[in-house]
LUMLUM-773174 format. One record per residue: x, y, z of N, C-alpha, C, O, CB in turn. Coordinates in steps of 0.1 Angstrom, whole numbers, plus 5000, padded with zeros to 4 digits. Glycine has a CB too. Layout:
BEGIN
XYZXYZXYZXYZXYZ;...
END
This chain:
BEGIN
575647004872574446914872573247004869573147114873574246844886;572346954862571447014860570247044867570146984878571246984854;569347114865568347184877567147074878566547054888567647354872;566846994868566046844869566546744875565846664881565846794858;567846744875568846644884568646634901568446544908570446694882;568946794904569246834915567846774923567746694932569646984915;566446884913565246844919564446664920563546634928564346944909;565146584911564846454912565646374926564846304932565346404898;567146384932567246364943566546434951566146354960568246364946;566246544953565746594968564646544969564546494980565646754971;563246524958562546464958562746324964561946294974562346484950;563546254959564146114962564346104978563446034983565646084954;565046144984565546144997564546165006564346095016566546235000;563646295001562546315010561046185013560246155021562046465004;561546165002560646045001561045885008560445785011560546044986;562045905007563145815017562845815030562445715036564545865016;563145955036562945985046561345955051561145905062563346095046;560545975043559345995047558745855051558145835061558646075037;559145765040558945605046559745585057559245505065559445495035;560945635061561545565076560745635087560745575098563445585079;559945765086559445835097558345715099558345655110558946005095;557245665086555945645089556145475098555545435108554845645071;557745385090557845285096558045265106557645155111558145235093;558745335113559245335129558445415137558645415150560545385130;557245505132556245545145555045395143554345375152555245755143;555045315132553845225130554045105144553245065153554145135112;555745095140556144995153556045035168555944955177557444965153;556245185168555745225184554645265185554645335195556345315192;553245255176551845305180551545175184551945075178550945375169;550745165196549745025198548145035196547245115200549944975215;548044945190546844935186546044965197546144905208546544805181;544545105193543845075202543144955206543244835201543245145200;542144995216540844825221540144855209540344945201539444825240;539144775209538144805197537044865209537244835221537644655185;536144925205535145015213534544965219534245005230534345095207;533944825214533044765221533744655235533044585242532244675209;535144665236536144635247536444705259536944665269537244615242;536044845254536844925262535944915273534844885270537245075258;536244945288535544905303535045105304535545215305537244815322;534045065303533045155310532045155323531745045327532445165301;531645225328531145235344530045105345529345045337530145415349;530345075359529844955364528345005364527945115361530544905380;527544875367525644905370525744985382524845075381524644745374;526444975394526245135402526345205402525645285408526445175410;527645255392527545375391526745445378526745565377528845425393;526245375372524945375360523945405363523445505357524545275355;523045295377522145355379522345465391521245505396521145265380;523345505395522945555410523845665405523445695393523445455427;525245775411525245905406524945945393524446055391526345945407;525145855383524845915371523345905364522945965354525645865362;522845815372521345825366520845955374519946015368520245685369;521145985385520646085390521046205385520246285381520646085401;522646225385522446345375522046415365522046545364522846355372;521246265350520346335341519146315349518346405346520346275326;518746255357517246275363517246415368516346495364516746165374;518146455379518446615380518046725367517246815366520346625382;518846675357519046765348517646755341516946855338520246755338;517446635339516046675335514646715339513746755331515846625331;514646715353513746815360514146935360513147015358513546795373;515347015361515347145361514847185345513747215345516847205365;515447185334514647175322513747145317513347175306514947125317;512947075327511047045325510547195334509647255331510246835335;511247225344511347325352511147425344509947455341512347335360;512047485338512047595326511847565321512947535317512747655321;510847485310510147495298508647535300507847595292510347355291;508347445319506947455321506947645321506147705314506447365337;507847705328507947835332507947945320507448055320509247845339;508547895311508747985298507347955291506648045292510247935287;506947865286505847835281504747955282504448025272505547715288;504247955295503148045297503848195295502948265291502548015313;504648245296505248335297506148385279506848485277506148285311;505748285273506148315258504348295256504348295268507448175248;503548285254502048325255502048425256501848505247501348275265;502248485274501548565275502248715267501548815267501248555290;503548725263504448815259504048775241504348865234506248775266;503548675234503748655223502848755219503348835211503748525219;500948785222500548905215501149035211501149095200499548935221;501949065224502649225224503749225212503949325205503349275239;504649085212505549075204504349095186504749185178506648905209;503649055184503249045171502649185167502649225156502148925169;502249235177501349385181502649465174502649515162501049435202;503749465182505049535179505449485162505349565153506349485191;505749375159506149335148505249395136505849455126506049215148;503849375137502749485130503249605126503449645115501649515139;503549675140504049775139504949855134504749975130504249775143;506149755135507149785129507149775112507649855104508049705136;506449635110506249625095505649765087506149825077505049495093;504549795095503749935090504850065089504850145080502349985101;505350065098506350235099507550155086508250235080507350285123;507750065084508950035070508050035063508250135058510149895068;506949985057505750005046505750135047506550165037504049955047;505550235051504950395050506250425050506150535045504050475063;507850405053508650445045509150415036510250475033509150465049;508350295027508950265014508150325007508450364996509050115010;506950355012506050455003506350595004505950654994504550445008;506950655012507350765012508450784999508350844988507750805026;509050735003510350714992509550744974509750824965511050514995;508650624974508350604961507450714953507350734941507850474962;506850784966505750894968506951034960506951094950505050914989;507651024971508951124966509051174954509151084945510151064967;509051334948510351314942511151294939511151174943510751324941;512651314931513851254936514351364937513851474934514551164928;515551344944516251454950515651514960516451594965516651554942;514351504967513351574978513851504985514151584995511751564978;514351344989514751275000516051164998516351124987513651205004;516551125008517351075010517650935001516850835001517051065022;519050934993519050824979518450684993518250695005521450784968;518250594986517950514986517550354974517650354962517450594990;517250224983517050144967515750154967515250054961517449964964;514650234971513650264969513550284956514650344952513350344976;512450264946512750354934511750494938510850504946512250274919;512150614929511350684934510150714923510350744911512150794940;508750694930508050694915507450834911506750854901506750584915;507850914919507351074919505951124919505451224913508051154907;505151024926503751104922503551264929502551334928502551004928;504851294936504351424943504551514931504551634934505151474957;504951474915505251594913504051624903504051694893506851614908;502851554908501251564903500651574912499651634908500551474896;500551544926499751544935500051594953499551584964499451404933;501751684942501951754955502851674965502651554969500551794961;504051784971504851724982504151664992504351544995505751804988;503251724999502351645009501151605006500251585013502151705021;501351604989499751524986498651624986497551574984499351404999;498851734988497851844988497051864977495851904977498451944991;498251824963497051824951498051954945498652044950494951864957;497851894931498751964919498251954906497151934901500151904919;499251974901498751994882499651894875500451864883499352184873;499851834867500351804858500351824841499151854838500351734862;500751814835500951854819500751734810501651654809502451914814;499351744804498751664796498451634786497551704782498151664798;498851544777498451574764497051474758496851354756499851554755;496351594758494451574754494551514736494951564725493151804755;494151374739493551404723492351434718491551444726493551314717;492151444708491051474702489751374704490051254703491351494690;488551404705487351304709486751364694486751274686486351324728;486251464689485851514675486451494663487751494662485651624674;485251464650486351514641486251664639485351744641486451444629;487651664632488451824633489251884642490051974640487651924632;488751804656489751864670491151804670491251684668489051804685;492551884674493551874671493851804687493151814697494151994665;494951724686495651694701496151844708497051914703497151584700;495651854718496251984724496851994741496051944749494952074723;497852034746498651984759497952084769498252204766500452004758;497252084778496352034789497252084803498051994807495851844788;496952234811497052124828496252054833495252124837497252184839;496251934835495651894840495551904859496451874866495851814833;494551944863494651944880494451834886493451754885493752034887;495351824894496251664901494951644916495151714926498751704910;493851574917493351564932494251554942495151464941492551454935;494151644954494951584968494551434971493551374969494551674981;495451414975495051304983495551234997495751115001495151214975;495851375002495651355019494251355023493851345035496351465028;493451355013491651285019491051225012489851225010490451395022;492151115003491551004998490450934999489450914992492050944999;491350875017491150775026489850805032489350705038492150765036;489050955031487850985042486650985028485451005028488051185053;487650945016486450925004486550775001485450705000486851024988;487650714998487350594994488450485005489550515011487550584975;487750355004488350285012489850235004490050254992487150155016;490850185012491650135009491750065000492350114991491850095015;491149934998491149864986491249934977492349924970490049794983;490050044973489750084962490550194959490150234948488650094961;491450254964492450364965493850204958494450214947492650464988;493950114964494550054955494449974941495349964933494850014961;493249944943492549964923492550084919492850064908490849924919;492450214921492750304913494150334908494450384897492350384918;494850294922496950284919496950194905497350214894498150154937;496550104911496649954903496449944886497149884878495349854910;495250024883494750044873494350184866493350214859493949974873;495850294874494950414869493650454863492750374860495450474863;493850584860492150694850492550724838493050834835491450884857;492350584829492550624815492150744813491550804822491850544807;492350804803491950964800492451104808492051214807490550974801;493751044815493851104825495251104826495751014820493151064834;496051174832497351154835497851044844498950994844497851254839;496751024852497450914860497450754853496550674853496650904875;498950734849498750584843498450454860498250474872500650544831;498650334848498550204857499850174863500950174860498050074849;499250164872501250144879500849994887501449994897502050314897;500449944885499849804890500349684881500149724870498249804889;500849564880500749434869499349404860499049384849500949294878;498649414871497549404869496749494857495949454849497049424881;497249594858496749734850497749764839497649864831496749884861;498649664839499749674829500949754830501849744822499349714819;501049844842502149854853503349804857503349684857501749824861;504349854860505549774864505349734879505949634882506949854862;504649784890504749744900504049634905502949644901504649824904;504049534911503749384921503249504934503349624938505749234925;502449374937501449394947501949534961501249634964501249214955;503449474968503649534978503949644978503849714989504249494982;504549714964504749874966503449974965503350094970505749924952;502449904958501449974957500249984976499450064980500649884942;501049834983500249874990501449975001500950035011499349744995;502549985000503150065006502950245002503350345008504550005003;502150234990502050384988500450394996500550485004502050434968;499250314997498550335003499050315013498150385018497550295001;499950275025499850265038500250435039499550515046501050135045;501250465032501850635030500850715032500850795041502450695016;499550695021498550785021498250795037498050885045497250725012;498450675038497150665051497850765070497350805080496950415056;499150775063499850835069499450955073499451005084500650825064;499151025060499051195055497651225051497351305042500051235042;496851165060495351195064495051305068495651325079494651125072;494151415062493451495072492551425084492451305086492751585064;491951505090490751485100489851505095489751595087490651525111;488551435100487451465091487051645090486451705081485951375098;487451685097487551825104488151895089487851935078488651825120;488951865097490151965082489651945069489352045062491951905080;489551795063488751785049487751885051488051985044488151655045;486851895057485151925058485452105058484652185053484251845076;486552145065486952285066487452375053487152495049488052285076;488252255047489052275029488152305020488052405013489752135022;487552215021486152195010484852295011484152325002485452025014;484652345024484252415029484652585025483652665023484452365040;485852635025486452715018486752755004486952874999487052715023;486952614998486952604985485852654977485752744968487052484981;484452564985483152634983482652794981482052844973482552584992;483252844992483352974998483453074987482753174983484452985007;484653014984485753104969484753094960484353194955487653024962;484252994956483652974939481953034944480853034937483752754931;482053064953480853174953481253274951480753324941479953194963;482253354958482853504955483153504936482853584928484553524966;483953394936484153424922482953384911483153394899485453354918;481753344918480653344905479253364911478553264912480753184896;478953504914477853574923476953514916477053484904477653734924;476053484924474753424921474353304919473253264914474453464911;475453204923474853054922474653024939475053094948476052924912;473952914940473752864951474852764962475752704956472752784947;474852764972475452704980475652554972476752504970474552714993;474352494967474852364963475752334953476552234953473852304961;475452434941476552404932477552474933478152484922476152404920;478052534941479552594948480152434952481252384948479352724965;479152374963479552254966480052174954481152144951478552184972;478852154949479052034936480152074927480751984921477652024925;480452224926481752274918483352214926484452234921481652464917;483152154936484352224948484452074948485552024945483952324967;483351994951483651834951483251744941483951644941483151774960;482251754931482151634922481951704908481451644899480751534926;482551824906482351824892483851754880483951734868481852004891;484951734891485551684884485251574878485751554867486351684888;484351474883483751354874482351394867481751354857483451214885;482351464874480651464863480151614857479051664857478951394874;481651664853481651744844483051734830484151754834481651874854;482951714819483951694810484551884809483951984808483151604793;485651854811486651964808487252034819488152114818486052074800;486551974836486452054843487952034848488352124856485352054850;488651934846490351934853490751984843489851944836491451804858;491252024838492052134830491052244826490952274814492652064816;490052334838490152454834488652444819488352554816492052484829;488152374813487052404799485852324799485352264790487752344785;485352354813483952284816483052344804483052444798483152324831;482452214806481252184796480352194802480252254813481052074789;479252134795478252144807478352074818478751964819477152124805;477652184830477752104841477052044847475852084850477952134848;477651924851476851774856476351714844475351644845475351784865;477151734830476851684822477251564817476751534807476851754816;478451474824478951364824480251404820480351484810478251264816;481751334828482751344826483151214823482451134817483251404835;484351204826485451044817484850954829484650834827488051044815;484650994840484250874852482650894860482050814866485450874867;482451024857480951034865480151054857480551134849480651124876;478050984856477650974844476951134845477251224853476550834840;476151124834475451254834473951224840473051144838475551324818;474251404852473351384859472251464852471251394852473751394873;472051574847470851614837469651574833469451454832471251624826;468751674832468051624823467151494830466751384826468851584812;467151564845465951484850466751364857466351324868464751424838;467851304852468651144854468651124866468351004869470351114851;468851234880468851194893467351174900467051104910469651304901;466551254892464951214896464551074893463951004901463851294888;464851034881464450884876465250764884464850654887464850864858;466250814888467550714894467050714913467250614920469650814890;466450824918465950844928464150884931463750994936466950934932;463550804927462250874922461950904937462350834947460850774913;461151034937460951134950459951064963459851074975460151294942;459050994948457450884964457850794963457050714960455550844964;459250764964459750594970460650634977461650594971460250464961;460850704987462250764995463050804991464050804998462950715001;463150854975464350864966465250974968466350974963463850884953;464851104978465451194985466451164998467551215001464351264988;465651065007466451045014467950895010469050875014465351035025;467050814999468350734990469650844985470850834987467450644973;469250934979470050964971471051044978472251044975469351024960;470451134992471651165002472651075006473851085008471251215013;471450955008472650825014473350795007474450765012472350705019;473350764994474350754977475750844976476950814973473250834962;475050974979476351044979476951034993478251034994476151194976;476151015005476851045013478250895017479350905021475751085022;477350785013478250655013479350615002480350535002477450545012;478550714991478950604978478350504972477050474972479950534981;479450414964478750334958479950214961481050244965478250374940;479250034959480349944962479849894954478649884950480649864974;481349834949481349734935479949594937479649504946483449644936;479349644925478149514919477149514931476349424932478849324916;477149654945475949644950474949734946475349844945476149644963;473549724943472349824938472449924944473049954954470949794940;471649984937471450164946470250214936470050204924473150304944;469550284946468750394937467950234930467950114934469950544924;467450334915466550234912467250204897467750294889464750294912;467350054895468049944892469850014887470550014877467049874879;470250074900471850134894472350044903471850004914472450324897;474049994895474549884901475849974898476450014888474249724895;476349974918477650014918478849984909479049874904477849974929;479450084907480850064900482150094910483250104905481050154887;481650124926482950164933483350284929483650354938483950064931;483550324918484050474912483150604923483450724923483450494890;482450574929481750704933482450724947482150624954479850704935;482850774951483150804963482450864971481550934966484150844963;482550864988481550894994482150985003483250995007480850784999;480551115008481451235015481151245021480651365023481751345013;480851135030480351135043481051205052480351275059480251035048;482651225054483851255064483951405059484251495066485451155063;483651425044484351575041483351675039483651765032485251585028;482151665044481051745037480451705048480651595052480451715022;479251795054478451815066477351745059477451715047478151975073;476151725066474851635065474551765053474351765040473551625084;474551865060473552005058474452025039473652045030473952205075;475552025037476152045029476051935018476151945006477152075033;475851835025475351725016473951735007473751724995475351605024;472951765017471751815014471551915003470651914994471251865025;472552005004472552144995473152074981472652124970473652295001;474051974981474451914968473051854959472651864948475551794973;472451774971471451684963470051744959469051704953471251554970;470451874966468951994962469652004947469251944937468552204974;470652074948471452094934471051974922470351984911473352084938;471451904925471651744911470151754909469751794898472351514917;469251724919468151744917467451844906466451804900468051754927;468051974904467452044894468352074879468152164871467152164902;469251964880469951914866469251904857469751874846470551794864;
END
């Protein structure tokens, strides 16, 4: 017999079978009641143990809700306090990461965007390798170190925001590109503010800035006898903007205007601060604050935010010695 044969009875029989099982349990199942037949508890025992049991239950439950209530209040600030918290210490380690090197820390899906290997493992400030083009004609493109600002004392120069418009939209002319959408950047809003939360991490004290800068000063008097206290200063803190050549080493003149700070020469801080309208004591407060985006200053100068202010890293007295300095530009 063949193997289609065989499989066509067993099929057959089983199916046989299967109708005599379903007909002879049909005859011994009895029909349930229909639901709306079936006898359920009388009106006493409806309203009397069992109404009291959910009346029970539902006082203890109004019981604990009244109880929890105040008590999820008074616990809910600390819980958000903590959550804050916690959010900030995973922000400052996604920024660390991205701050990173690679290979300096632990793989991760962080990407790592390496700014330490311009601005230093702890941000202390470095060099990177630049390639200058030419601004003349006849001048050739020529490759540049450029010197990387620390920026563990960003934060005691410029506010947050504006530490993240500079992320956002790097310093054309500069090695630091845009790392922002905004600035034409691959990064969205949250990594950039995870690298400022990082910064904010790896702050000096006003102390320590004020001590750094202070010594820096120190040096560029030993190494150039005969200038004054103020332009040691002005060399140590602002000639990188408002001197062209001066991060890579080929200052020009100085205080003569760089790629971000204008030129102060040639009288510009007298006219911008005239001396018998309080223009001495404005122009300390200028440097010492800064400048905020589209607010006035001095006489008719309208902030660009680019100036940063040294109030935290530079003493009153040291400030003073700067603006005796600009003053005789």
């Amino acid at each position: 017999m063949k193997l289609h044969n065989i499989l066509f009875w067993v099929n057959g029989i089983a199916l046989i079978v299967f109708l005599v099982v379903v007909i002879l349990g049909s005859r011994r199942r009895k029909p349930a009641a229909p639901p709306n037949l079936t006898p359920y508890y009388d009106d006493e025992t409806m309203e009397g143990p069992k109404l009291e049991r959910f009346l029970g239950a539902a006082v203890i439950f109004s019981a604990i809700l009244a109880a929890a209530l105040p008590a999820y209040w008074l616990l809910e600030p600390g819980r958000q306090k903590k959550m804050d918290k916690d959010f900030l210490a995973d922000s400052v380690e996604r920024g660390m990461f991205r701050f990173a090197k690679a290979g300096t820390v632990p793989p991760s899906e962080v990407l790592n965007l390496e700014c330490a290997r311009c601005h230093g493992a702890k941000a202390e400030g470095g060099a990177a390798t630049f390639l200058l083009q030419p601004s003349q004609p006849g001048e050739l493109a020529k490759t540049v170190s450029w010197t990387a600002p620390s920026l563990n004392d960003v934060l005691l120069r410029f506010s947050p925001d504006e530490v993240t418009q500079i992320i956002t939209y790097g310093r054309p002319g500069t090695p630091m590109p845009a790392w922002g959408l905004a600035g034409g950047g691959p990064l969205p809003d949250q990594p950039i503010e995870d690298l400022v939360n990082y910064l904010q991490s790896l702050q000096l004290t006003p102390a320590e800035a004020m001590k750094r800068n202070t010594a820096k000063a120190d040096q560029i008097m030993k190494d150039n006898p005969g200038i004054s206290e103020g332009q040691a200063l002005f060399m140590a803190a602002c000639a990188r903007c408002h001197t062209k050549g001066w991060s890579y080493g080929q200052p020009q003149v100085m205080g003569g205007g760089g790629a971000f700070g204008p030129n102060l020469t040639n009288g510009v801080t007298l006219r911008q601060f005239p001396p018998l309208s309080g223009g001495v004591a404005k122009h300390v407060e200028f440097v010492t604050t800064g400048s905020d985006f589209q607010k006035p200053y001095g006489t008719q100068g309208i902030g660009s935010g680019r100036m940063p202010g040294f109030g935290q890293e530079l003493s009153a007295r040291q400030i003073d010695e700067i603006v005796i300095y600009e003053r005789t530009l």
